[in-house]
C-alpha positions in Angstrom: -31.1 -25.4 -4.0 -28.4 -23.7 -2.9 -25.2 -26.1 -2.2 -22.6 -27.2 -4.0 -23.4 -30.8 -4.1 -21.7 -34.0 -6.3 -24.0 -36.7 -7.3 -22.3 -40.0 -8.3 -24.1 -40.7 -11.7 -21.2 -44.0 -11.3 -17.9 -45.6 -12.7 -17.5 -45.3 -16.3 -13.7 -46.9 -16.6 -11.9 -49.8 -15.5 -8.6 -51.7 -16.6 -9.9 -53.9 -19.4 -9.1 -57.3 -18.9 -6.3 -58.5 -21.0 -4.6 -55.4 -21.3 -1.2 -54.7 -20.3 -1.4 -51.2 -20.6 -3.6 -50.7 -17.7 -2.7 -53.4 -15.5 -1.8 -51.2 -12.9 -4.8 -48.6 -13.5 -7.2 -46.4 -15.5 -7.2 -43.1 -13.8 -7.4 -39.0 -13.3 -8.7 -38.1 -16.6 -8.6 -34.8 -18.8 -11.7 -34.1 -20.4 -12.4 -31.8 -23.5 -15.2 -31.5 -26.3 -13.5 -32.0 -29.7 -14.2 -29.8 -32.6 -16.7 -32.4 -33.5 -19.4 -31.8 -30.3 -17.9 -35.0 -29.2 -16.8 -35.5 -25.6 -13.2 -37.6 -25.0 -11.3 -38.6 -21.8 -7.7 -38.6 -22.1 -7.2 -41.1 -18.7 -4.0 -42.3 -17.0 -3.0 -45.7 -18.1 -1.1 -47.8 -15.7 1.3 -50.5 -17.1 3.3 -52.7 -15.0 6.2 -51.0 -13.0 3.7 -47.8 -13.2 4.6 -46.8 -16.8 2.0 -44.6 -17.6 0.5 -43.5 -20.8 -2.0 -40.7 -21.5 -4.8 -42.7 -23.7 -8.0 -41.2 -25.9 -11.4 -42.7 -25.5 -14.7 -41.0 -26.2 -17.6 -41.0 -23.7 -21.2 -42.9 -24.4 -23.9 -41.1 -23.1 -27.8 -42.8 -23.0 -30.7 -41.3 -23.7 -30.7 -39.4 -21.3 -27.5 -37.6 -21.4 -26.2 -39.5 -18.9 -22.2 -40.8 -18.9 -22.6 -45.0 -19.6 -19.2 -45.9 -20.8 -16.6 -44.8 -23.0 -14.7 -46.5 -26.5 -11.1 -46.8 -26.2 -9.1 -45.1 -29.9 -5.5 -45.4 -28.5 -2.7 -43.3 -26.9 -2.2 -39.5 -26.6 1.0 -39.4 -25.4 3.4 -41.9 -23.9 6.8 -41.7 -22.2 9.6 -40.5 -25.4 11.0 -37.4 -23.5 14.3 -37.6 -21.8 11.9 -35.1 -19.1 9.2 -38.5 -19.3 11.4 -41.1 -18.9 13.9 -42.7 -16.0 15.5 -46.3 -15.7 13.5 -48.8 -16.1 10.7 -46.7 -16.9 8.8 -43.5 -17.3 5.7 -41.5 -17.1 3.1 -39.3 -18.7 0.0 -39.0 -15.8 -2.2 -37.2 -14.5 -3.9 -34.7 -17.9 -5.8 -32.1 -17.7 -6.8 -30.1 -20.9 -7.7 -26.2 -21.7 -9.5 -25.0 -24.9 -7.0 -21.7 -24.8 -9.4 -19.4 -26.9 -6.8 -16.8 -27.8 -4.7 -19.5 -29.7 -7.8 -21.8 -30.8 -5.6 -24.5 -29.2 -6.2 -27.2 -26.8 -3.4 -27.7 -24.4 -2.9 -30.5 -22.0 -1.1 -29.9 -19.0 0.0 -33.0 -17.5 3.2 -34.9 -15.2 5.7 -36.0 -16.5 7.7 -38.5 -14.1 11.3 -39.0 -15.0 14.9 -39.8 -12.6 14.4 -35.8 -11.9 11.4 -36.6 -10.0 7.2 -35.3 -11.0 7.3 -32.0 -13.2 4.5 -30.5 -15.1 4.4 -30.6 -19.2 2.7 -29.0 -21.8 1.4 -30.3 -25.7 -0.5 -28.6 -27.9 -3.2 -29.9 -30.5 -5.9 -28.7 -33.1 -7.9 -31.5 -32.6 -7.3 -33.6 -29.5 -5.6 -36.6 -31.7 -2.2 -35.4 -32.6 -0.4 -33.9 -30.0 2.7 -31.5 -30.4 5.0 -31.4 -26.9 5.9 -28.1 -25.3 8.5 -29.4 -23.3 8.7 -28.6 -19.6 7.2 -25.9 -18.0 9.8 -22.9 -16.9 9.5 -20.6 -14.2 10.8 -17.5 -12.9 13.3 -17.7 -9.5 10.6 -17.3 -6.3 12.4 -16.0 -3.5 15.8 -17.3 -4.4 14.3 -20.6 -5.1 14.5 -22.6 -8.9 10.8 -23.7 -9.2 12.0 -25.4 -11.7 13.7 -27.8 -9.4 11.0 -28.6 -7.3 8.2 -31.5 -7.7 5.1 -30.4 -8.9 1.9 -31.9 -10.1 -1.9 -30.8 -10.5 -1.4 -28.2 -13.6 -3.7 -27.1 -15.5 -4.7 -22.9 -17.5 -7.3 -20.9 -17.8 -9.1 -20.8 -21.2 -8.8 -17.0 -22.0 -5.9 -14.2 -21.1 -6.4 -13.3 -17.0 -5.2 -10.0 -15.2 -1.9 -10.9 -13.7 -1.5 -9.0 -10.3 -0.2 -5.9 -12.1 -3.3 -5.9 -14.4 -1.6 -7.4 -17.7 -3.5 -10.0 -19.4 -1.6 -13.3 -19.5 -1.9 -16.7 -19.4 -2.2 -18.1 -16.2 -2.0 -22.0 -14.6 -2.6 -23.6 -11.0 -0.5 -25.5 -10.0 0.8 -27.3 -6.5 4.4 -27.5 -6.3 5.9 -30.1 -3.5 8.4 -28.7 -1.6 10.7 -31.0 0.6 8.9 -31.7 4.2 5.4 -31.1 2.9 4.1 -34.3 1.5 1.2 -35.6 3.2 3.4 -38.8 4.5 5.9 -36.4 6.0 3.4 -34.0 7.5 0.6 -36.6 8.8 2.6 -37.3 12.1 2.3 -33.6 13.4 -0.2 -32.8 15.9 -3.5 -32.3 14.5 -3.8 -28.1 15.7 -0.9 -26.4 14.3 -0.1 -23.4 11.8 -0.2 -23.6 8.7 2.7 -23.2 6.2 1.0 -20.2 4.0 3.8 -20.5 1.7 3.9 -24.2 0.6 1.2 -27.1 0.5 -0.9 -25.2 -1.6 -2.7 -24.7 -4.7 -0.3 -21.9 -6.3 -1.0 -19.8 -9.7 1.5 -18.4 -12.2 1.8 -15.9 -15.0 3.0 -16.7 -18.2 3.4 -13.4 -20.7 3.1 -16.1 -23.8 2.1 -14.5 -26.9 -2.0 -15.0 -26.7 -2.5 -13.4 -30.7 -3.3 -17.2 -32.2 0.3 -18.0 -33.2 1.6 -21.5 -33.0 3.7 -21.4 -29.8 6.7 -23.7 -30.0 7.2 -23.1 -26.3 5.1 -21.2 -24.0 8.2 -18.7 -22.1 8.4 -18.7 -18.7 5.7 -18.5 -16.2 5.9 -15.8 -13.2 4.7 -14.0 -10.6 4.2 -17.0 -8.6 1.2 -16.4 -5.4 0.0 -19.2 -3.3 -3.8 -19.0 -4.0 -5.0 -21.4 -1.3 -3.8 -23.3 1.9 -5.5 -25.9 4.0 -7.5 -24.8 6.3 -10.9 -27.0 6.6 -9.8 -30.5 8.9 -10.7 -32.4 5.5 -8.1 -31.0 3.8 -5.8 -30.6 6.4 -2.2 -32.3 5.1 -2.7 -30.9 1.8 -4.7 -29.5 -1.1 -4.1 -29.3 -5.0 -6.0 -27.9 -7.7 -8.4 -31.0 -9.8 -10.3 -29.8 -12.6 -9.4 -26.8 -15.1 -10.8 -23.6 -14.2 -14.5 -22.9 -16.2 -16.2 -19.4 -16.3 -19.5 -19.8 -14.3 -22.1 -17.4 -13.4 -20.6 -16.9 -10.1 -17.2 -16.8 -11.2 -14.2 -19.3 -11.9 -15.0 -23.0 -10.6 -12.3 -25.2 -9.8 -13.4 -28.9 -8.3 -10.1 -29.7 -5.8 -9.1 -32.3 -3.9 -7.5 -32.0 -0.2 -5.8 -34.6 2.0 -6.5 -35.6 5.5 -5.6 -38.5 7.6 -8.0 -41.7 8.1 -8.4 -44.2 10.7 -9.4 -46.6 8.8 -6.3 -47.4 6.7 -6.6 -49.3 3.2 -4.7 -53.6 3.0 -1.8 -51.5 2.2 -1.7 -49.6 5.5 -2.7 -46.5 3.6 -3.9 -43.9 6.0 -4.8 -40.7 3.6 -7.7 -39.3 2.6 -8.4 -37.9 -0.9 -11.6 -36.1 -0.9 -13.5 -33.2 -3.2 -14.2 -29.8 -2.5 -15.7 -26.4 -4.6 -13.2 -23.1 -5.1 -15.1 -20.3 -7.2 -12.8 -17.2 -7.9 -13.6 -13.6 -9.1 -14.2 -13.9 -12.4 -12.3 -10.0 -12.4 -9.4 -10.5 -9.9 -9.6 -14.9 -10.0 -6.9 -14.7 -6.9 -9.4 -14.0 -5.0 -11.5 -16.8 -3.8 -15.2 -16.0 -3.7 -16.1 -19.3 -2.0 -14.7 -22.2 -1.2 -16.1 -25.7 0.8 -15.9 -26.4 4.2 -16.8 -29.6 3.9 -16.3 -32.3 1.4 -18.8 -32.5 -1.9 -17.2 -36.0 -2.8 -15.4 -38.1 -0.2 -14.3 -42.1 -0.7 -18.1 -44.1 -0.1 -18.3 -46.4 -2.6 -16.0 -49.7 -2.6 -14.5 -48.4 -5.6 -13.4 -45.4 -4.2 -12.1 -47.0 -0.9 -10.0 -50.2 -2.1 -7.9 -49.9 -5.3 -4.3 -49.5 -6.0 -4.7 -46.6 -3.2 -7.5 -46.7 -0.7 -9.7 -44.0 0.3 -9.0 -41.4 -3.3 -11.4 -39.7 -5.1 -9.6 -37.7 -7.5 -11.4 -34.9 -9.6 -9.3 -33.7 -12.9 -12.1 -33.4 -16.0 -14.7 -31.1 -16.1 -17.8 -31.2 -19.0 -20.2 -28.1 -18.9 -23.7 -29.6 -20.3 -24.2 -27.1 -22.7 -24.8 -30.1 -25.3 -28.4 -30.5 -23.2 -28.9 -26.4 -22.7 -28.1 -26.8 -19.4 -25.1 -24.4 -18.8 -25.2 -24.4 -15.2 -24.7 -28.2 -15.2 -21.1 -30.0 -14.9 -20.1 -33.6 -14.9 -17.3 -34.4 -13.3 -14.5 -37.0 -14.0 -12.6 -38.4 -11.2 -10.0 -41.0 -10.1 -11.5 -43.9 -7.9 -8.6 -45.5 -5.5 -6.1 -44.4 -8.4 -7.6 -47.5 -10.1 -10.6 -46.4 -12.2 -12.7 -43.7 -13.4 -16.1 -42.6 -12.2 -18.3 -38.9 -12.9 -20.3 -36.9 -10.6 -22.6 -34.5 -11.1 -22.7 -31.1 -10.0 -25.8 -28.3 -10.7 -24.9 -24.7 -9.9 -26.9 -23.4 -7.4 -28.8 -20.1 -7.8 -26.3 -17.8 -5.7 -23.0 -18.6 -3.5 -24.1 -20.5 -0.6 -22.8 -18.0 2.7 -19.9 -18.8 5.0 -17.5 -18.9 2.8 -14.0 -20.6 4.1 -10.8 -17.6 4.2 -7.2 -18.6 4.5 -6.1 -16.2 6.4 -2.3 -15.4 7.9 -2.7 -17.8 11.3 -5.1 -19.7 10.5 -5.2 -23.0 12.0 -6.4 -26.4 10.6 
């Protein structure tokens, strides 16, 4: 073998019946091993009015090692923040969660949706159950521009110190701001050749000089030396792309599982005509802005009628990542995703010996 390949092992979360809080959803979930071996999902829960909560539930597996289901044990984090809430409502969506090995920390990166609009947020915890917030994540000017007052979404840190571009160890996080004019809906009308803007729909990734000695951060500083690491380029991805599941050190470098945004002709009951679909990024394990491979085509694209009729047609959404070292298979992942931003299904994805060839560049010009 020698592809990057998903393999639906099948849904594993859906809104319980009965329960307000996920009326709306069960979605996008963090995943992290506890300091008890113990795998948990931390998924979107979707009241009415999308108020969403970050819940806790811990993953079955059968005999196998396979996923089968999960047991709900409450709520993470829910709207309290003047950053988390707005009238008539509020939001905490969309986790993802890092083991940050310096500080022996877990930190969940996640959205938090209030009259300001989608910005990204930060908690800490010892143990994945009580949950200390960071506040909002603060950034250095970029060309003249507050990234601070711009949308963004799809955060999430590496899990040790990485060389920033002047070589300094730091603590670094993707994430996919949403500057004005760039949202799929405002881009999907355009003709479907032309250039692509390098500087904006992108996966990005910051630098935060955050003390990494094991201290208790009450707030992580500001994060800088902002650098677009990835555009659209493949037609699958062609309206936009955004990082999915938190970076993990593999043999052939740093794997991320993204998602990119096309158009569809085959729109959902809603009219939806997007495309979420999957793809593989590994990055240089030495120098991780530099992309060592990345898919051309999809490795997980809306099939199943769980992925293709929900609350949004046509999404498959990848945000938590489990390496399988609990079987001694290290090379093995199992990947948590959103189906039609109504449930919650896992894939699974074996390493393959070396980096399959063809690799897709980004280069100034290119077109998509």
């Amino acid at each position: 073998m020698n592809e990057f390949a998903l393999h639906r092992l099948g849904m594993l979360m859906e809104p319980e019946p009965g329960n307000s809080q996920e009326v709306e959803g069960v979605l996008n979930p963090a995943a992290a091993r506890g300091p008890d071996g113990r795998l948990y999902l931390f998924p979107r829960l979707v009241a009415k009015g999308n108020y969403s909560r970050i819940g806790i539930a811990r993953v079955r597996f059968d005999g196998d090692g396979d996923p089968v289901g999960v047991e709900r044990l409450g709520i993470a984090l829910e709207p309290e923040a003047d950053y988390e809430l707005r009238p008539g409502g509020g939001g905490c969506e969309d986790p993802r969660i890092t083991f940050v090995k310096p500080l022996q920390r877990y930190i969940m990166t996640y959205t938090a949706f209030s009259q300001e609009g989608p910005r990204i947020a930060l908690a800490i915890s010892e143990d994945l159950f009580h949950w200390q917030r960071l506040g909002l994540a603060t950034y250095a000017h970029w060309h003249g521009i507050e990234l601070g007052n711009v949308d963004d979404k799809d955060a999430s840190l590496f899990p040790v110190a990485i060389p920033n571009p002047s070589g300094h160890p730091e603590l670094a996080m993707l994430h996919r701001p949403l500057f004005p004019g760039t949202r799929p809906e405002e881009t999907a009308c355009h003709s479907a050749s032309r250039d692509v803007d390098l500087d904006r729909e992108s996966i990005w990734i910051s630098y935060c000089p955050a003390a990494l000695d094991g201290r208790l951060p009450h707030h992580l500083g500001a994060f800088t030396s902002h650098h677009r690491l990835a555009s659209p380029v493949s037609s699958w991805e062609r309206l936009k792309i955004g990082s999915g599941t938190p970076p993990i050190l593999t043999k052939h470098g740093w794997l991320i599982v993204y998602h990119g945004v096309s158009e569809t002709a085959d729109p959902g009951k809603e009219g939806h005509h997007l495309c979420y679909s999957a793809g593989v990024m590994v990055l240089s394990e030495v120098h991780p802005q530099q992309i060592r491979y990345r898919s051309a085509h999809p490795v997980l694209a809306p099939m199943l009628p769980q992925e293709r009729q929900g609350m949004i047609a046509n999404v498959v959404f990848p945000t938590g990542i489990d390496r399988r070292d609990d079987l001694g298979l290290p090379d093995r992942f199992d990947i948590y995703y959103g189906m039609a931003d109504n449930r919650i299904g896992v894939a699974r994805l074996d390493m393959p010996e070396t980096l399959p060839a063809g690799a897709v560049a980004h280069a100034p010009g290119a077109k998509v």
